[in-house]
N, C-alpha and C positions, 0 to 999 in steps of 0.2 A: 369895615373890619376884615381882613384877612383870614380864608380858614387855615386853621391849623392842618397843616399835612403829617399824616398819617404814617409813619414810616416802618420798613418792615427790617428784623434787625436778623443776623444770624446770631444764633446761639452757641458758644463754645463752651464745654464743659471740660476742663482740665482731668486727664490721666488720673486718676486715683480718686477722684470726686462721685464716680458714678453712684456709690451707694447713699449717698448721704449721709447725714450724721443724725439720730436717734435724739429727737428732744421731746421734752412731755411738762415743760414748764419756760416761763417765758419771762423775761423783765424789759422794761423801755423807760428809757431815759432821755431829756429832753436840758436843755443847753439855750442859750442865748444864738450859737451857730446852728447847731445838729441836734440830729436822733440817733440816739442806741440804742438798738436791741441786743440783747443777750439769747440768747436760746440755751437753754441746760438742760439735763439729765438728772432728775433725781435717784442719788444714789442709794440703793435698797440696807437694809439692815446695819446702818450707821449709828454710834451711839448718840449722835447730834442731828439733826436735821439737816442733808448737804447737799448742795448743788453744783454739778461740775459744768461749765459754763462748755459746751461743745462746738459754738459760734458767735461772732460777734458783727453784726453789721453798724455799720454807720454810714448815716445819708443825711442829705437835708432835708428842711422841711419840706419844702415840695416834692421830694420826690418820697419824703412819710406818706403824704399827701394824696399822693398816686397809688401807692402801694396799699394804702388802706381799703383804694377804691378795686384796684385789681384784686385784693384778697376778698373782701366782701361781695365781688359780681362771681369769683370761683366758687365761695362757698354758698354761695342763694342755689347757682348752677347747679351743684354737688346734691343739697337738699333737694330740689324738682328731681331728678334725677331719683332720688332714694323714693318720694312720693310715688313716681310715675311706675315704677317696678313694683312697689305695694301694690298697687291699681290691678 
């Protein structure tokens, strides 16, 4: 079986991107093709409960798949981190 090759990618972050967008609530959605994530903003003192949808990804499964696994080793990372400065 062949190893997978490891590749190293450049990052380009478009003009106006740098700050990001502010989200504090989250939905995912799943498809016979794809995954959606939403990413929103709850907006404060609304007479309804409302969320403004600030980004939208869509990927496939597999690259859900990947991502779940990159999100979860940054935040384990993140936690040791915050332990290791209590210490």
């Amino acid at each position: 079986m062949a190893e997978e090759q490891k590749k190293e990618y450049k990052v380009i972050l478009p003009e106006g991107m740098e700050a990001g967008a502010y989200a504090n609530a989250v939905s995912v959605h799943f498809n016979n093709n794809e995954c959606v994530i939403d990413m929103a903003y709850t907006i404060p003192n609304s007479k309804e409960p409302t969320l403004k949808i600030v980004s939208r990804i869509n990927m496939t499964h597999r690259t859900a798949e990947s991502f779940l696994k990159v999100l979860s080793n940054a935040l384990l990372d993140w936690k040791n981190k915050q332990e290791t400065q209590k210490n």
